[in-house]
GURO-488093 format. One record per residue (C-alpha): residue number from 1; x, y, z. Coordinates in nm, 4 decimals, always signed. Layout:
<rs>
r i = NUM X = X Y = Y Z = Z
...
</rs>
This chain:
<rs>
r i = 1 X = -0.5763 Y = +7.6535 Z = +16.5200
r i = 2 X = -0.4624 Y = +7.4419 Z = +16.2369
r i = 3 X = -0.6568 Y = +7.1070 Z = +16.0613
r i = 4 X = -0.5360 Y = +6.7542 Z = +16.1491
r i = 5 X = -0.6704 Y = +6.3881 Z = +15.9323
r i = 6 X = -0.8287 Y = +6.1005 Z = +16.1665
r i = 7 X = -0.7754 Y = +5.7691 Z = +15.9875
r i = 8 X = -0.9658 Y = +5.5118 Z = +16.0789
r i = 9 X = -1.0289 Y = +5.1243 Z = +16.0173
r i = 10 X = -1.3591 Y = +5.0074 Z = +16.0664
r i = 11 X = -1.3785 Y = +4.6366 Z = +16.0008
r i = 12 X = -1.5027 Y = +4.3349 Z = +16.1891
r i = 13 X = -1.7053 Y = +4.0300 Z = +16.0824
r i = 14 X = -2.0280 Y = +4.1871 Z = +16.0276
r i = 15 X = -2.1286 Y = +4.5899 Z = +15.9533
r i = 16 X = -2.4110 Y = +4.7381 Z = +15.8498
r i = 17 X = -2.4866 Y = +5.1267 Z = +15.7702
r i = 18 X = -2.8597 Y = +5.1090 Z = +15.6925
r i = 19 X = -2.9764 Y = +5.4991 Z = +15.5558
r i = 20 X = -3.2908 Y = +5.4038 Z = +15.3752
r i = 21 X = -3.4021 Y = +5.1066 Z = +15.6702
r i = 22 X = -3.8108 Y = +5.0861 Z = +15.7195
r i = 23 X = -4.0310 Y = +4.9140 Z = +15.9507
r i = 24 X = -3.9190 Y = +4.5367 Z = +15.9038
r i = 25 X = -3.6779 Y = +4.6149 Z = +15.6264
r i = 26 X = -3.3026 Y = +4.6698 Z = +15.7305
r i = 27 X = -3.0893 Y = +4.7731 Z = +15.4701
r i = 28 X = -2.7040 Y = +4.8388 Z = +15.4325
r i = 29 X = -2.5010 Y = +5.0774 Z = +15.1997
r i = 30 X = -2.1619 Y = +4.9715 Z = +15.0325
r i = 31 X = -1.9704 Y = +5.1298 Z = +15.2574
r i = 32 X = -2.0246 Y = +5.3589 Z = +15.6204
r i = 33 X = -2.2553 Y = +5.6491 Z = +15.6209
r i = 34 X = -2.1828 Y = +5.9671 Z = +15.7533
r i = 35 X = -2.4410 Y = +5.9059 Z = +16.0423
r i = 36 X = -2.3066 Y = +5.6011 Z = +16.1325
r i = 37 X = -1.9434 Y = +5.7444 Z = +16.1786
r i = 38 X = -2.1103 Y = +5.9894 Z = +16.3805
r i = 39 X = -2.3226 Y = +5.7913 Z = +16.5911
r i = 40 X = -1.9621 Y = +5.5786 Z = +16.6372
r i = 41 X = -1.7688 Y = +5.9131 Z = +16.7311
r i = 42 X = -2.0920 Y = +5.9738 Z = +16.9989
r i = 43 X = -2.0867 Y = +5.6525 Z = +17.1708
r i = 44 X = -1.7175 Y = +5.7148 Z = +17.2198
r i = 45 X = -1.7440 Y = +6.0380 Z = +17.3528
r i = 46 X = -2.0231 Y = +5.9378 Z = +17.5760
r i = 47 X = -2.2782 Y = +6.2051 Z = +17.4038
r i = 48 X = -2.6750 Y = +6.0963 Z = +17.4068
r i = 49 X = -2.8558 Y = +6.0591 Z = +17.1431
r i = 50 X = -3.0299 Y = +6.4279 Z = +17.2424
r i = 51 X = -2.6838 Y = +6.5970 Z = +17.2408
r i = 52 X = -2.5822 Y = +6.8006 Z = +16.9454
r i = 53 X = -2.3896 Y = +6.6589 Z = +16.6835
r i = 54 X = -2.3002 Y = +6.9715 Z = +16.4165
r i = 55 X = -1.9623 Y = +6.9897 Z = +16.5358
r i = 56 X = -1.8861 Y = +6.6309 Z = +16.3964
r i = 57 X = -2.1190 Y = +6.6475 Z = +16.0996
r i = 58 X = -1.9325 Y = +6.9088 Z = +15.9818
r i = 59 X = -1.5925 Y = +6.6642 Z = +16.0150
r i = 60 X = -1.5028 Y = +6.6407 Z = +15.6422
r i = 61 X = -1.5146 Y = +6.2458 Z = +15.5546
r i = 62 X = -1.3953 Y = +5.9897 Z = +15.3058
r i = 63 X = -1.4327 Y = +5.6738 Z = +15.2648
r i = 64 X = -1.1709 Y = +5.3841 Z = +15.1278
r i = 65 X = -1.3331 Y = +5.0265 Z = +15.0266
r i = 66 X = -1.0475 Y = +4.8383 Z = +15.1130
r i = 67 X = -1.2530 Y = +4.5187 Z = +15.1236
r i = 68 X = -1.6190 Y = +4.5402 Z = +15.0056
r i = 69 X = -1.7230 Y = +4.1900 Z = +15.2023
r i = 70 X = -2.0054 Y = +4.0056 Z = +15.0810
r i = 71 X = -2.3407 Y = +4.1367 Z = +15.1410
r i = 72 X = -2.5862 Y = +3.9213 Z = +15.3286
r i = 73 X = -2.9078 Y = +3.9191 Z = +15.4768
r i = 74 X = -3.0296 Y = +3.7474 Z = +15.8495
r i = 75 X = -3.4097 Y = +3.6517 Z = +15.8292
r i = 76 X = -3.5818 Y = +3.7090 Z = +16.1808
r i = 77 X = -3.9023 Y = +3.6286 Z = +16.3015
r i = 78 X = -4.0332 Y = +3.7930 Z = +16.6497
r i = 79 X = -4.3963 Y = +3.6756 Z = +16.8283
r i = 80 X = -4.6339 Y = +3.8703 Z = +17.0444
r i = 81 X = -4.5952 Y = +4.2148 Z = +16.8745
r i = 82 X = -4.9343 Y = +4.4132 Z = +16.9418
r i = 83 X = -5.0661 Y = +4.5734 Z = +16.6776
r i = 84 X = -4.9933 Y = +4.9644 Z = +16.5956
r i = 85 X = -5.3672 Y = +5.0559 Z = +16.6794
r i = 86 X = -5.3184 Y = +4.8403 Z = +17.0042
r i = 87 X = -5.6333 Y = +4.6220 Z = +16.9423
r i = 88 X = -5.6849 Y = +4.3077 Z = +16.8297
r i = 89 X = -5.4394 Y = +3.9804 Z = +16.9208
r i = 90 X = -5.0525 Y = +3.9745 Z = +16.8901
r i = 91 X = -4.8998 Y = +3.8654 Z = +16.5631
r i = 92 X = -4.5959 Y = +3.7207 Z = +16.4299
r i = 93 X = -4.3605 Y = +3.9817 Z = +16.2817
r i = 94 X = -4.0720 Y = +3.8683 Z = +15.9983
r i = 95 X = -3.8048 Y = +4.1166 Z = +15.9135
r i = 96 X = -3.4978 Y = +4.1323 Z = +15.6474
r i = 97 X = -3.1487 Y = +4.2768 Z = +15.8411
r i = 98 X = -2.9153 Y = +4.3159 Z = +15.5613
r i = 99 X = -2.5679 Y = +4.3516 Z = +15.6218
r i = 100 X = -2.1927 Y = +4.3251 Z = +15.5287
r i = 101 X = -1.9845 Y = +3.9938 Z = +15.5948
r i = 102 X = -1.5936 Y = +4.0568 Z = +15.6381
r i = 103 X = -1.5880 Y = +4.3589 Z = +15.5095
r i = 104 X = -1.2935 Y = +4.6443 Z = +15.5878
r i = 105 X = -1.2956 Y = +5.0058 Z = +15.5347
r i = 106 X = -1.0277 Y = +5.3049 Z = +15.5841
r i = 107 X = -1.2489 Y = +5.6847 Z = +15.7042
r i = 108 X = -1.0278 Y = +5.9740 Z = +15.6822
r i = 109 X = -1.1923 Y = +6.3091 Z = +15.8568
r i = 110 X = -1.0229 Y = +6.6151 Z = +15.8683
r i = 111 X = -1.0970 Y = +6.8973 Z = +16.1051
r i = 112 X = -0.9754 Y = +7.0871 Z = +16.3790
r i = 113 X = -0.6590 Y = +6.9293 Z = +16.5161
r i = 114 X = -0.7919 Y = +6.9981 Z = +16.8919
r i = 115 X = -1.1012 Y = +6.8140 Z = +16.8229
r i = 116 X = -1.0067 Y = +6.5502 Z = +16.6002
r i = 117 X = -0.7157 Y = +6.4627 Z = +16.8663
r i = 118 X = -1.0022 Y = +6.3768 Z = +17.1307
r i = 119 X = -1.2025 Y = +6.1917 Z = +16.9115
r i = 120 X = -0.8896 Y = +6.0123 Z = +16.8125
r i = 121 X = -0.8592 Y = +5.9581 Z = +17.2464
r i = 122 X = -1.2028 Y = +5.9034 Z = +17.2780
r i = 123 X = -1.2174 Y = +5.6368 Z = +17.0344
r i = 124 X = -0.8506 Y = +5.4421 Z = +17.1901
r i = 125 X = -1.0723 Y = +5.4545 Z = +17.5311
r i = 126 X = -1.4408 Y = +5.4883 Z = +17.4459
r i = 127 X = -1.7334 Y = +5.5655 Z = +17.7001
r i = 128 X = -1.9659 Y = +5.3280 Z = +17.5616
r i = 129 X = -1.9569 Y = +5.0344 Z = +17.3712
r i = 130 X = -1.8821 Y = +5.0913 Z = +16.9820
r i = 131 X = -2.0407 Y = +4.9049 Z = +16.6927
r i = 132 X = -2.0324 Y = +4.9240 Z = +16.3031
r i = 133 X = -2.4354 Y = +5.0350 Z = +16.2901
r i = 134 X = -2.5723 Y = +4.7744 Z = +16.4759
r i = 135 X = -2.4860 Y = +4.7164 Z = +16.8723
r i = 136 X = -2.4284 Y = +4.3321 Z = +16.7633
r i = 137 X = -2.0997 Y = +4.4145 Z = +16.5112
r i = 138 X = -1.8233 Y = +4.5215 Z = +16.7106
r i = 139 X = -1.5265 Y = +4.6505 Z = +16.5724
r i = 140 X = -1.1962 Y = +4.4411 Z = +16.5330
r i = 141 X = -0.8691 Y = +4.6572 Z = +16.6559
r i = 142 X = -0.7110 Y = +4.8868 Z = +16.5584
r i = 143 X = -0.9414 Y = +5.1197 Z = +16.5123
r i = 144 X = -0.7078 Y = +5.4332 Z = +16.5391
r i = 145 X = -0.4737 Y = +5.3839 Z = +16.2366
r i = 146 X = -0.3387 Y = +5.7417 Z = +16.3020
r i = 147 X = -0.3111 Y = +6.0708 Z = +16.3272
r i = 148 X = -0.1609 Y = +6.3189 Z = +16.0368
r i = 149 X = -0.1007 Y = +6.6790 Z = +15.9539
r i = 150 X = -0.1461 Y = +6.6011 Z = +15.5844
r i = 151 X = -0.4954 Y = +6.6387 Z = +15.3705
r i = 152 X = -0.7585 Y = +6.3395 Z = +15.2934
r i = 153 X = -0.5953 Y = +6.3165 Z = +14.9891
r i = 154 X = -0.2924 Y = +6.2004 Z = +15.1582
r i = 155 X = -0.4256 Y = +5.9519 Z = +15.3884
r i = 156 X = -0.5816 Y = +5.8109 Z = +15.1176
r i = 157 X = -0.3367 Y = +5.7742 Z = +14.8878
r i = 158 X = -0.0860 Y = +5.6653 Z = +15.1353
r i = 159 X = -0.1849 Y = +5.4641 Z = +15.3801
r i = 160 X = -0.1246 Y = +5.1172 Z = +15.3052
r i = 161 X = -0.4047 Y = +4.8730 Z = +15.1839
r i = 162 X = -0.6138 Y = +4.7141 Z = +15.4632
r i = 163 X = -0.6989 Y = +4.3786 Z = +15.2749
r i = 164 X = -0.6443 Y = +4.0388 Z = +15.3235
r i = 165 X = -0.3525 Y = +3.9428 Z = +15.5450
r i = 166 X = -0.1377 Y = +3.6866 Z = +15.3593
r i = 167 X = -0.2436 Y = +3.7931 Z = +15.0332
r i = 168 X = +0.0652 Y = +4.0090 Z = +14.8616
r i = 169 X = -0.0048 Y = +4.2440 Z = +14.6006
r i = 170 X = +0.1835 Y = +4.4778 Z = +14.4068
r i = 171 X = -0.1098 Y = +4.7035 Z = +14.2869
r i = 172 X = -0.4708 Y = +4.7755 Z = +14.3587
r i = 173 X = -0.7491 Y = +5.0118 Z = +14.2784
r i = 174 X = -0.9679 Y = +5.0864 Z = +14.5210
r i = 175 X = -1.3077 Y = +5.2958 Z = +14.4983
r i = 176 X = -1.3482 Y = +5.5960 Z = +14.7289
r i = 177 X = -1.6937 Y = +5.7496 Z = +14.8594
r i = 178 X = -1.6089 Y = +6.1594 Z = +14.9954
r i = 179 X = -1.7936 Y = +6.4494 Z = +15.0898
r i = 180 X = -1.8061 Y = +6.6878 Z = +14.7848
r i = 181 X = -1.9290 Y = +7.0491 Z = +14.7244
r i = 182 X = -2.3072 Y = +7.0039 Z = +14.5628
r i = 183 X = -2.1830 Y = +7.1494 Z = +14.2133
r i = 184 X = -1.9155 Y = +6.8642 Z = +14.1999
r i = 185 X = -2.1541 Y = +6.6031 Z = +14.3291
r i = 186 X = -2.1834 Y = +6.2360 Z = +14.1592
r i = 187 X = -2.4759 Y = +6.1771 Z = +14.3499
r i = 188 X = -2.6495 Y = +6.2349 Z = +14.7322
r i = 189 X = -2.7495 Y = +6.0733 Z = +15.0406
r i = 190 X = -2.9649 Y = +6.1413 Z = +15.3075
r i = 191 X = -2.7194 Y = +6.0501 Z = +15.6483
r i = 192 X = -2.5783 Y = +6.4277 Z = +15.7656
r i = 193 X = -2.7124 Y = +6.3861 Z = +16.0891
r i = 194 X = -2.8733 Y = +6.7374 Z = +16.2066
r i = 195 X = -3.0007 Y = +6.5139 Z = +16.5694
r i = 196 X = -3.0414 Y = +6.1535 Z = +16.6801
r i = 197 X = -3.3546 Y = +6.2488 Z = +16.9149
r i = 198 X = -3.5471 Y = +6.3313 Z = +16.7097
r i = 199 X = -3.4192 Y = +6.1750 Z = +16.4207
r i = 200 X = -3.3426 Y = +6.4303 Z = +16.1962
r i = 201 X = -3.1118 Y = +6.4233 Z = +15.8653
r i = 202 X = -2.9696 Y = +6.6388 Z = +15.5687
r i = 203 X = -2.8566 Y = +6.5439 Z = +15.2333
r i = 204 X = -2.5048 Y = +6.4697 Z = +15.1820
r i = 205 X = -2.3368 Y = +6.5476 Z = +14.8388
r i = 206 X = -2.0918 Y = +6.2867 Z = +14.7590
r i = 207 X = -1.8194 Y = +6.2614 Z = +14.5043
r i = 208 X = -1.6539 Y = +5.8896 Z = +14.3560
r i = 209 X = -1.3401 Y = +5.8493 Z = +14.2940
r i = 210 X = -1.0609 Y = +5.5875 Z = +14.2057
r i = 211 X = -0.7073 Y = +5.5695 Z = +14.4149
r i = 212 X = -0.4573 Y = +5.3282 Z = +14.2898
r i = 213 X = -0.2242 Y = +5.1766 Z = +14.5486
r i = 214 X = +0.1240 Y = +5.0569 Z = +14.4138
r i = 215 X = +0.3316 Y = +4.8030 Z = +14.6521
r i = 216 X = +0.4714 Y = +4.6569 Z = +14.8201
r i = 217 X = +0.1116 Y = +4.7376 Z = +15.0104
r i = 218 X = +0.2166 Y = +4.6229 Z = +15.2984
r i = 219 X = +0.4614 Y = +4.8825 Z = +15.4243
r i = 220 X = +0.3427 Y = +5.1755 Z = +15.6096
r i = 221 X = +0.4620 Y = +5.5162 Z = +15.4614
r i = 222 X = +0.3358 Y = +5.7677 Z = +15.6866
r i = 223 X = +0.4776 Y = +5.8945 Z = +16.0246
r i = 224 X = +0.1870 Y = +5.9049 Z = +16.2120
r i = 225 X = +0.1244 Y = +6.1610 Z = +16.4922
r i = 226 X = +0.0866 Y = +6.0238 Z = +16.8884
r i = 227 X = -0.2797 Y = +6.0630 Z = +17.0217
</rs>
């Protein structure tokens, strides 16, 4: 059984992949989390959140800041929460929900071709309704760029920039975020999922890189496989 490279393009007018989010404190990262691409792959496939999930943690991802968007921040204010002892009256709660305006991302993951195929199906026809971390930010289409034979590297390299429309450009560096072996890390994050239910996560050695685009940007360069 041989390897095959999902591509993906996860953008829409609001994301948010929160990894560090507390109590009344909702925070985003630059750019999607490992769980998040997960729990996105799950809703498709119609798993619950008790199901296990190893099989696409161990998907190896990267990530392509095509657009960064603008990060922002909603301020919310909910009435009548009891307290956590369950005396005394109801109080007003406030709450920071950070997330990211406009913002447009390519995810590569590379696996088996058999299961990355019906992911790639799954996510063309999904079970349940997909959102970029919160159930409020759909995704804009396409979300399936493609399907390729060729490495990460490749799809990153060569697939052409998602930015603005309209906007021509003959070059453009863009800053990647990819699963790395710990002794090559740049840094870590806590989002491998291990389980949803409970809620249960490794950490995730990541590597930074740098991938240069030259033009015209526009054109696509890859033959892409059918789903």
């Amino acid at each position: 059984m041989s390897d095959a490279t999902l591509v993906l393009r996860l953008a829409g007018p609001m994301q948010s992949w929160g990894v560090k989010s507390r109590f009344d404190r909702r925070d985003t990262g630059t750019e999607p989390s490992k769980s998040g691409v997960v729990g996105l792959i799950c809703s498709a496939l119609g798993r619950p959140r008790t199901a296990d999930v190893s099989d696409l943690s161990s998907l190896e991802m990267a990530v392509r800041v095509d657009r960064p968007g603008v990060l922002l921040a909603d301020y919310q204010t909910t009435e009548g929460v009891p307290s956590a002892s369950g005396t005394g009256g109801r109080r007003t709660v406030q709450s920071h929900r950070w997330f990211l305006a406009d913002a447009a991302f390519l995810v590569a993951l590379r696996g088996q071709d058999q299961m990355v195929g019906e992911i790639a199906a799954a996510l063309e026809r999904p079970r349940w309704m997909l959102a970029l971390g919160r159930k409020s930010f759909p995704p804009t289409p396409p979300l399936v760029i493609g399907l390729l034979e060729e490495d990460i590297d490749t799809a990153l390299w060569e697939t052409p920039w998602l930015g603005t429309a309209g906007r021509p450009q003959e070059e453009v560096t863009l800053r990647v975020v990819r699963d790395s072996r710990p002794e090559q890390a740049h840094a870590w994050r806590s989002d491998h999922p291990v389980s949803f239910e409970p809620r249960r996560f490794l950490r995730r050695p990541i590597r930074i890189e740098w991938v240069t685009l030259r033009g015209p940007l526009t054109e696509r360069r890859l033959t892409w496989s059918s789903i």
